[in-house]
DRENPA-820589 format. One record per residue: residue in three letters; x, y, z of N, C-alpha, C in turn. Coordinates in steps of 0.2 Angstrom, whole numbers, padded with zeros to 4 digits, always signed. Example, Ala and Ser with C-alpha at 12.3 -4.5 7.8 and 13.67 -1.06 7.14 Angstrom:
residues 2
ALA+0066-0028+0039+0062-0022+0039+0066-0016+0039;SER+0064-0011+0035+0068-0005+0036+0064+0000+0039;
//
This chain:
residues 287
UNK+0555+0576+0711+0555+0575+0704+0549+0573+0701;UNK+0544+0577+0698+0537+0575+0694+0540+0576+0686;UNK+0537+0569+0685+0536+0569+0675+0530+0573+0673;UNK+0528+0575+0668+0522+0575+0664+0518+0573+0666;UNK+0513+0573+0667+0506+0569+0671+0504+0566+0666;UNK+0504+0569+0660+0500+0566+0653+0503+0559+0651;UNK+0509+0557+0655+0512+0552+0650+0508+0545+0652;UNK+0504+0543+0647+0500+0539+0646+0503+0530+0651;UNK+0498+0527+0651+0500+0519+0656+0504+0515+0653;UNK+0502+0517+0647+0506+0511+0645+0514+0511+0647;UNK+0516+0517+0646+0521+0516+0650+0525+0513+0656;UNK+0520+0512+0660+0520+0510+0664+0521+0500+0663;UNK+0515+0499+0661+0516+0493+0656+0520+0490+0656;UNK+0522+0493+0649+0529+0493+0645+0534+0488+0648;UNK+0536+0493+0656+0543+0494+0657+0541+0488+0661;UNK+0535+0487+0662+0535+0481+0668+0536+0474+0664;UNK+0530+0474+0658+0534+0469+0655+0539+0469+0651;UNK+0543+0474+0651+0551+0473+0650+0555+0469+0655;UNK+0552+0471+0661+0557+0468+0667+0555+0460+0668;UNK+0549+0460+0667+0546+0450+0666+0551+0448+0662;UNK+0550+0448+0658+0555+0446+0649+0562+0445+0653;UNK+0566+0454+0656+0572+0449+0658+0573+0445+0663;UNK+0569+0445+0667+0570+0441+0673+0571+0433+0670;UNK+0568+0433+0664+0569+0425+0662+0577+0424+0658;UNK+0581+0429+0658+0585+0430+0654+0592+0424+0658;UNK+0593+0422+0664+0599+0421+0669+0595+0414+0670;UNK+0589+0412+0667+0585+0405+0669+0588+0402+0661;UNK+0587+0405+0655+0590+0403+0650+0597+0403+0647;UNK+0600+0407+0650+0607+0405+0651+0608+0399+0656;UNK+0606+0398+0662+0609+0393+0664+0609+0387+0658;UNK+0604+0386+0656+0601+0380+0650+0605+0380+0646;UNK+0613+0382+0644+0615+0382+0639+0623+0381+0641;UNK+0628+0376+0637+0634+0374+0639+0638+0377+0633;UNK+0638+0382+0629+0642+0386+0625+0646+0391+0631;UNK+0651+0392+0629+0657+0398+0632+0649+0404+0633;UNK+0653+0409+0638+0648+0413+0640+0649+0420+0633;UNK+0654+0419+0632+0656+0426+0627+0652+0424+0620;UNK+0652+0418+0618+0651+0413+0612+0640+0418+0614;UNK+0638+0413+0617+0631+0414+0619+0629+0421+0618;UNK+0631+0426+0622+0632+0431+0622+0630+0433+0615;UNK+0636+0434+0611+0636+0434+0603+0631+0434+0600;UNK+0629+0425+0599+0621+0423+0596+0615+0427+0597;UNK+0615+0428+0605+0609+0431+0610+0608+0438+0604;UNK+0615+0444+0604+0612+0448+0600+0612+0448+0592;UNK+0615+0443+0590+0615+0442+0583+0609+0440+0581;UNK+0606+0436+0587+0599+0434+0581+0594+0441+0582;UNK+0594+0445+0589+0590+0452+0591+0592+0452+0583;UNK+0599+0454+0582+0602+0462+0578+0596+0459+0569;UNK+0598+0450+0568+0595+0451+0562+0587+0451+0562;UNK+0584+0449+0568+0576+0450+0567+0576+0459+0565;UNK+0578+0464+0569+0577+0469+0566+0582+0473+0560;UNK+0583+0471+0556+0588+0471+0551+0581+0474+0545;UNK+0576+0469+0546+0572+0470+0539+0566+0476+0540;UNK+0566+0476+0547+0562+0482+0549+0565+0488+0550;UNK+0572+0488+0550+0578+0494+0550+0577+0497+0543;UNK+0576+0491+0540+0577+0494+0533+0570+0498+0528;UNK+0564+0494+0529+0560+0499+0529+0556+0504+0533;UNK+0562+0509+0539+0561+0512+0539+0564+0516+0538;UNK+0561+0524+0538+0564+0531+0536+0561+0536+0538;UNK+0565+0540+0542+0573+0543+0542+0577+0538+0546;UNK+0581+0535+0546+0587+0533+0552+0589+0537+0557;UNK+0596+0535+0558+0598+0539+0564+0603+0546+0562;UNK+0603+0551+0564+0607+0555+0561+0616+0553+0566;UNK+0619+0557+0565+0626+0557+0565+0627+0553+0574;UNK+0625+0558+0577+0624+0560+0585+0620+0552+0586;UNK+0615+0549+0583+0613+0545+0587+0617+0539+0585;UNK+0620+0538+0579+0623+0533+0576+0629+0532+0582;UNK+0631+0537+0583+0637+0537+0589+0636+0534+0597;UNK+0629+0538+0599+0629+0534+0606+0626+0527+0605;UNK+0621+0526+0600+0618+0520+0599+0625+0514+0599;UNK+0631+0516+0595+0636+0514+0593+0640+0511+0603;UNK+0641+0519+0604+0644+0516+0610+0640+0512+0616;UNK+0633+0513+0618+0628+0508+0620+0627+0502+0619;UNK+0631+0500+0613+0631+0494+0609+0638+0489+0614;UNK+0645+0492+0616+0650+0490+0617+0649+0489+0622;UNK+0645+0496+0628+0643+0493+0634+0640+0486+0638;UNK+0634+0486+0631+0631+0481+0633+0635+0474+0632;UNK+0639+0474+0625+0644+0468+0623+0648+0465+0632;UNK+0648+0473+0632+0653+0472+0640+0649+0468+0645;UNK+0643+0473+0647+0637+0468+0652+0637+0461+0651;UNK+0636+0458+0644+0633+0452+0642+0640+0449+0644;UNK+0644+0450+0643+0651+0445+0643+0653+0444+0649;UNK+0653+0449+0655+0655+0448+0662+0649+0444+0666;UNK+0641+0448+0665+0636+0443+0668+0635+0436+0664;UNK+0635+0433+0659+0634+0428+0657+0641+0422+0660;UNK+0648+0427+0660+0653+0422+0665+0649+0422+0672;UNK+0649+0427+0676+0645+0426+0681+0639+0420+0681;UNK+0637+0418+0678+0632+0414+0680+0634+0407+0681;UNK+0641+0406+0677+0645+0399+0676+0648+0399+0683;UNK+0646+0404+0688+0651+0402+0693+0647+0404+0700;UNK+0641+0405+0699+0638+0408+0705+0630+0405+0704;UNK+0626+0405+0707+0619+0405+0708+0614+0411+0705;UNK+0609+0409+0702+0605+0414+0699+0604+0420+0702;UNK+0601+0419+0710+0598+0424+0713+0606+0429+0715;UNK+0610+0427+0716+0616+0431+0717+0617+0435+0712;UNK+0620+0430+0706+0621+0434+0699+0615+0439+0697;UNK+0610+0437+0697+0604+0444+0694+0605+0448+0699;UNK+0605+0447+0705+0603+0452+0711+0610+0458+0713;UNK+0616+0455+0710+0621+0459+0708+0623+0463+0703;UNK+0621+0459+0698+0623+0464+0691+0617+0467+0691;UNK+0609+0469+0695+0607+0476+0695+0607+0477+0701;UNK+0611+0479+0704+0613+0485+0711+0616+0491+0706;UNK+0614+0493+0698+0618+0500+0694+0613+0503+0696;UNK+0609+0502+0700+0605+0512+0703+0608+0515+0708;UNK+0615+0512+0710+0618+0515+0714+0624+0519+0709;UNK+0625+0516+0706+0632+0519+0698+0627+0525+0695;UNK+0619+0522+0694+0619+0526+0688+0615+0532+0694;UNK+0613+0533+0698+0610+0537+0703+0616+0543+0704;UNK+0621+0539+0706+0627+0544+0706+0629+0547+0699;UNK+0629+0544+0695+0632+0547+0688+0628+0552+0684;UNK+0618+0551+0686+0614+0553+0684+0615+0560+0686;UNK+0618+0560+0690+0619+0570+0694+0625+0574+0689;UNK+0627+0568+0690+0636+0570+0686+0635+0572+0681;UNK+0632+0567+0672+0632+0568+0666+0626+0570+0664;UNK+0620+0569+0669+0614+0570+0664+0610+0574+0667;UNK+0612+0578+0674+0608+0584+0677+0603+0580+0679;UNK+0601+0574+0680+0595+0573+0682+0596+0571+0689;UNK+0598+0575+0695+0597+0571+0702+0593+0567+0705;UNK+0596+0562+0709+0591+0559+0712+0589+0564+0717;UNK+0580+0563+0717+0578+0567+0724+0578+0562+0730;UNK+0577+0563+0736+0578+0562+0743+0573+0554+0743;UNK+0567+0554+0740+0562+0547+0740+0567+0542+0735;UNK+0570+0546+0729+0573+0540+0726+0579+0538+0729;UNK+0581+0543+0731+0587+0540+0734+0587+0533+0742;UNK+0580+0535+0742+0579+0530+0747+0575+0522+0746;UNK+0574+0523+0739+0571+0517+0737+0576+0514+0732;UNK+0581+0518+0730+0588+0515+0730+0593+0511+0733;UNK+0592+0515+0740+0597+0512+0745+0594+0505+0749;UNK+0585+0504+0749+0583+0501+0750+0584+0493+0747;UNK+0582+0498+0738+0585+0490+0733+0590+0488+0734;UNK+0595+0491+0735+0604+0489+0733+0605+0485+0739;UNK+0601+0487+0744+0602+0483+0750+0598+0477+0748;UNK+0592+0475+0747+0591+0470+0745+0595+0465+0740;UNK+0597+0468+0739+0602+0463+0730+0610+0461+0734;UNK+0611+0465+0740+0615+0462+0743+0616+0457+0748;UNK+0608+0457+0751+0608+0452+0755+0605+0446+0749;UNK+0604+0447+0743+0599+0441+0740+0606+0438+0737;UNK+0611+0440+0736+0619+0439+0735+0622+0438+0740;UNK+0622+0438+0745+0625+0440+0751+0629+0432+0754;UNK+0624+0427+0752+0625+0419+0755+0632+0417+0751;UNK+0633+0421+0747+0639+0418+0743+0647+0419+0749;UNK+0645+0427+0750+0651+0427+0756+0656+0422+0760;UNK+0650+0415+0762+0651+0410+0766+0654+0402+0762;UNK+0653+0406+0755+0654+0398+0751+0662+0401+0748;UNK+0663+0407+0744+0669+0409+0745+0671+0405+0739;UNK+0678+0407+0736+0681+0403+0731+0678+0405+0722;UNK+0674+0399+0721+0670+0403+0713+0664+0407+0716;UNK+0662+0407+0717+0655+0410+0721+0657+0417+0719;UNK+0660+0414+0724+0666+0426+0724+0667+0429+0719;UNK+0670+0425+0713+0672+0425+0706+0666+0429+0704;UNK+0661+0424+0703+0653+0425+0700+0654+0432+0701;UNK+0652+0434+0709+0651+0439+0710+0654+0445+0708;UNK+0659+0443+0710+0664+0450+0706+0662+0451+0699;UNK+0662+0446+0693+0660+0449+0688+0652+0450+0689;UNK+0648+0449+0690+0642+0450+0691+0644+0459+0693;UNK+0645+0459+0698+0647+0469+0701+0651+0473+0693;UNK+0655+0471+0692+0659+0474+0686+0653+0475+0680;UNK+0648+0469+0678+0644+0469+0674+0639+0474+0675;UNK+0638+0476+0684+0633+0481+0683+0635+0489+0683;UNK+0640+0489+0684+0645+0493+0682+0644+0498+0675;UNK+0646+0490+0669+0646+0491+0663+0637+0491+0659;UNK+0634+0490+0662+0627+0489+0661+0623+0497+0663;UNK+0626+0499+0669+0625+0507+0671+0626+0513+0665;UNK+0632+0508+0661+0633+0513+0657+0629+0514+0651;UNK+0628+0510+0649+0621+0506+0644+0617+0510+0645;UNK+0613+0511+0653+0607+0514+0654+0608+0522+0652;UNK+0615+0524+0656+0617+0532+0653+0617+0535+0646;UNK+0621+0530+0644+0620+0530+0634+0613+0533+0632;UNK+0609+0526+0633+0600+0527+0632+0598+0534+0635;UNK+0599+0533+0639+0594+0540+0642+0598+0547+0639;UNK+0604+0546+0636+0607+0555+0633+0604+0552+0626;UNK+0601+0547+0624+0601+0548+0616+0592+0546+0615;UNK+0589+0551+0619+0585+0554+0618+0584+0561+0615;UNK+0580+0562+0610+0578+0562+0606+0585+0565+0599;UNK+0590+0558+0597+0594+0558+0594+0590+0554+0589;UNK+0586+0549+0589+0584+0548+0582+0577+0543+0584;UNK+0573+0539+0580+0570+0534+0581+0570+0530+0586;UNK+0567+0525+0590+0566+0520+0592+0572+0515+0590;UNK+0570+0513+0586+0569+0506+0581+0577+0508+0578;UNK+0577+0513+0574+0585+0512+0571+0589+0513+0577;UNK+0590+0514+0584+0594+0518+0590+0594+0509+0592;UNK+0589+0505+0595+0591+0498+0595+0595+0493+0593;UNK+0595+0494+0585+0596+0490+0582+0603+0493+0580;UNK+0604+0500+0580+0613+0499+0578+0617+0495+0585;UNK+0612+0498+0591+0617+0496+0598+0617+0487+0595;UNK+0610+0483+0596+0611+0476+0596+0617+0474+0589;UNK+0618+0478+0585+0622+0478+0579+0629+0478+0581;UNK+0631+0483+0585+0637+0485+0589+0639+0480+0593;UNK+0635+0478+0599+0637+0473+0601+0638+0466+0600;UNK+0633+0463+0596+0633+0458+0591+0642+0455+0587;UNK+0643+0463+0584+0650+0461+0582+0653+0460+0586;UNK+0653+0465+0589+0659+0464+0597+0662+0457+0601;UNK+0655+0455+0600+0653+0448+0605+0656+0445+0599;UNK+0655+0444+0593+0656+0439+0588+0666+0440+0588;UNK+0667+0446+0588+0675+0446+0589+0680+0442+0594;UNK+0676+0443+0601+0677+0439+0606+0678+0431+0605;UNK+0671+0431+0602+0671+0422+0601+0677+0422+0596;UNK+0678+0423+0590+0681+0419+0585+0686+0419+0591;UNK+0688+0423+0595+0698+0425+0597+0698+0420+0601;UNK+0691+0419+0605+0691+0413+0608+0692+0403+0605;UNK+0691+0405+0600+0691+0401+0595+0683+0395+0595;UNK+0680+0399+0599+0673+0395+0599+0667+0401+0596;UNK+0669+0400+0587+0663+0406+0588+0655+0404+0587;UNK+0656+0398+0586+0648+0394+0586+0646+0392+0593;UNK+0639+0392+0594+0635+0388+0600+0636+0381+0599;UNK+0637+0377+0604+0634+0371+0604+0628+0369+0600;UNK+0626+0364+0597+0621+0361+0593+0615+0365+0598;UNK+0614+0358+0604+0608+0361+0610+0606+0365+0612;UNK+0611+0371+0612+0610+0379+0612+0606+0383+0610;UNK+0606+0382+0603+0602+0384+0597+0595+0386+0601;UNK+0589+0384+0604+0583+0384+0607+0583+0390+0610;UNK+0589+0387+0616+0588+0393+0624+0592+0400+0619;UNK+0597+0400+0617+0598+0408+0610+0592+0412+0608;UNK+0588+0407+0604+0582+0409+0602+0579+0413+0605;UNK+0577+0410+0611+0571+0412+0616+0575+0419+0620;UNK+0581+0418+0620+0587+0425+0625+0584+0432+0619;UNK+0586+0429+0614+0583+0435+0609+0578+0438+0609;UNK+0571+0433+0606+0566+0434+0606+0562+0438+0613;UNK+0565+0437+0618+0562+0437+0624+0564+0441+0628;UNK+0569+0441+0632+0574+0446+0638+0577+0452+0633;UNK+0580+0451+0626+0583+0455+0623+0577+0461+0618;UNK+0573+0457+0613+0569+0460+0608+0564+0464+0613;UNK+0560+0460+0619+0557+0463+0620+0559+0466+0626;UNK+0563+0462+0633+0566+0465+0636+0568+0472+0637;UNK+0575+0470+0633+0579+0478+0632+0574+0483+0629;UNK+0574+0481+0623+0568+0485+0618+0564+0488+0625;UNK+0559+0486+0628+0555+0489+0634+0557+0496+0638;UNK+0565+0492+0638+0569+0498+0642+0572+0504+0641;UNK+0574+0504+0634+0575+0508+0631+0570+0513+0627;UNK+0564+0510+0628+0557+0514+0625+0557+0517+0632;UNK+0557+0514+0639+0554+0517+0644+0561+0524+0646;UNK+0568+0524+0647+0574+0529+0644+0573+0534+0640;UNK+0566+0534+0636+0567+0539+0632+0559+0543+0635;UNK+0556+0542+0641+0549+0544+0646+0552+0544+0653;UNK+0560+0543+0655+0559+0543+0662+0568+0542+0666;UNK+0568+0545+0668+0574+0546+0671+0575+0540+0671;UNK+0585+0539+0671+0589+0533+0672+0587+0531+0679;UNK+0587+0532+0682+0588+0530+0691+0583+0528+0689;UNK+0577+0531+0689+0571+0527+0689+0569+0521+0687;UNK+0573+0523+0680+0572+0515+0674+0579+0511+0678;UNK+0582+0511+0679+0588+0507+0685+0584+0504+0691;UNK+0580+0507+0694+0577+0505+0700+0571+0501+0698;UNK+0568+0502+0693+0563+0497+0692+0565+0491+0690;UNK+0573+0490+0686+0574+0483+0684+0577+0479+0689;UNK+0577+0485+0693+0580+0479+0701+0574+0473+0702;UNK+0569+0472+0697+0564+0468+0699+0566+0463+0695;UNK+0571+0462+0690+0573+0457+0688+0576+0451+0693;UNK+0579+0453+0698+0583+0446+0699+0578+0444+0704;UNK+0572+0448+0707+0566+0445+0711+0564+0438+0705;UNK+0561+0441+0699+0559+0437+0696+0563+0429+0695;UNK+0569+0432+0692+0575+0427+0692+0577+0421+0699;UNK+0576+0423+0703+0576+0420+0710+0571+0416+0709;UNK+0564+0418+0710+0557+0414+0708+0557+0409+0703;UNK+0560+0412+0697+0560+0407+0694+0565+0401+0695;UNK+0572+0403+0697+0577+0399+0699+0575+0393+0704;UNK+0572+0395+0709+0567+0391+0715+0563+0383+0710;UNK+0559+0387+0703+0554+0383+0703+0556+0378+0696;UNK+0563+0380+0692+0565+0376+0689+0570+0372+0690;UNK+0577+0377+0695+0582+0373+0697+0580+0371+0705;UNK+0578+0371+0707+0577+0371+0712+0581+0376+0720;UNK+0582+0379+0716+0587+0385+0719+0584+0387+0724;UNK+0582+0385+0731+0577+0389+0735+0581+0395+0737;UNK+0577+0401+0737+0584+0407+0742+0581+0407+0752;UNK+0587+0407+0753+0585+0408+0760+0583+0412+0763;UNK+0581+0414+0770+0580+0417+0774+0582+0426+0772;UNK+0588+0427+0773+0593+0433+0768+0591+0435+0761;UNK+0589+0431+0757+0587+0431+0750+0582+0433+0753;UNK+0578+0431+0756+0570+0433+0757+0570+0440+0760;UNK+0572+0442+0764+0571+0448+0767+0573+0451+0760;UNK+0579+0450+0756+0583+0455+0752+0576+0457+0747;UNK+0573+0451+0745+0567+0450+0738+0562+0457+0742;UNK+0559+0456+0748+0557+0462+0753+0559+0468+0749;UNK+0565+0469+0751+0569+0477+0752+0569+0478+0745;UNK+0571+0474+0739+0571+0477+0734+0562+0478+0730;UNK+0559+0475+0732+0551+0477+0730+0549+0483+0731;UNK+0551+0485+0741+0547+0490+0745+0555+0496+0741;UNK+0560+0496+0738+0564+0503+0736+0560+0502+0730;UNK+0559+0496+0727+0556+0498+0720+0547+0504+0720;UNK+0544+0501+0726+0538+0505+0725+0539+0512+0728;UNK+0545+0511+0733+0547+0519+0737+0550+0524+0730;UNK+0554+0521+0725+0557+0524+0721+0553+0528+0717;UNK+0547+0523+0714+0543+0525+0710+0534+0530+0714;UNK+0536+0531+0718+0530+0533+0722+0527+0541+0720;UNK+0535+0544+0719+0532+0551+0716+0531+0553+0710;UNK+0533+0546+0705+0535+0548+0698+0525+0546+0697;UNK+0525+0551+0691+0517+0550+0687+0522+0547+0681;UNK+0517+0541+0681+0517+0540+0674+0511+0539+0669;
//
């Protein structure tokens, strides 16, 4: 599988500082004692209205086709954000990140399926690589059992739903703009989440909250997602899947130096395997 050889570095960039930005995304969730669905909501609420004033001047928007998958993209992620953020209420950073992206193994499979893009024999080896790290960097949960488990399972389910996010992006290339294709999804979802909360009957953050929201937005999400979904529109799913397995590397690190979450021995190998699938994945793509 060769890209373009012209496609400029920055791309390359891009996606990395995309995946920095999320990696801090499960550090600022821990920081917050609102419902996970509630959180969630806010996260893409304040995305959806910073670009709201930039949606608006610009033009063309999206046509029919893209208002549709931006539309469905939007629900996925509603779904992602709602299972990962309970997972983090019940499980430990490095487990929750390093599970909810093992989706290079969903979207690697699915990517053959809906979008003709096979994985070739290297990525499929630096897939098998990652996913095996994210399961040993999750793995210590097996032995604690009970919520842990819980975490986990929704952490797996989110990646699931998150897989699907990435499949949307990658087919709704060249469906319309950047910037309008984002902002209807973070739009999409925003409501969703906000639906959730009222039913829950908690549709506002906790006071304290307010900060670490902010920063989810501005930060894992605006720049984040945003990163990922510009990189979606230059570069196979599995690809853009396998590089965000560099998130719960960072999330782990950070986990260590804030909560003091050290990972162990297992976690460490796992952090290993998913770096060396992530360089083995990307070793034939030019970007």
């Amino acid at each position: 599988m060769r890209l373009n050889p012209s496609l400029p570095g920055p791309t390359k960039v891009g996606l990395a500082l995309g995946i920095v930005s999320l990696s801090w995304a499960a550090i600022l969730i821990r920081f917050t004692s609102s419902p996970a669905v509630t959180t969630a909501a806010w996260r893409m609420t304040l995305s959806a209205a910073v670009l709201l004033p930039l949606l608006a001047a610009r033009r063309p928007g999206l046509p029919r086709r893209g208002v549709g998958l931006a539309s469905l993209a939007g629900a996925f992620l509603a779904l992602h954000f709602a299972l990962w953020f309970e997972s983090l209420r019940h499980t430990t950073v490095a487990s929750s990140a390093a599970l909810v992206t093992t989706n290079p193994i969903f979207v690697g499979l699915l990517s053959a399926l809906l979008l003709r893009e096979r994985p070739s024999r290297v990525l499929w080896q630096g897939i098998l690589l990652s996913a095996a790290g994210g399961i040993l960097i999750g793995g210590g949960d097996f032995a604690v059992g009970g919520e842990a488990l819980l975490g986990d399972a929704l952490a797996l389910l989110g990646a699931v739903a998150a897989s699907a996010y990435l499949l949307v992006g990658r087919r709704a290339q060249g469906a319309g703009p950047l910037l309008p294709y984002v902002s209807v999804t973070y739009g999409m979802a925003a409501l969703i989440l906000l639906g959730g909360a009222g039913g829950r009957g908690d549709p506002l953050p906790l006071p304290g909250d307010w900060p670490w929201i902010a920063l989810m937005a501005l930060g894992p999400q605006l720049l984040g997602h945003t990163s990922v979904n510009w990189a979606l529109r230059r570069l196979p799913a599995s690809v853009v899947a396998v590089a965000i397995l560099g998130e719960p590397v960072g999330a782990t690190l950070w986990a260590y130096l804030v909560f003091g979450e050290a990972p162990g021995i297992a976690q460490g190998v796992g952090i290993a395997l998913v770096l060396l699938g992530i360089a083995r994945a990307l070793r034939e793509v030019r970007l």
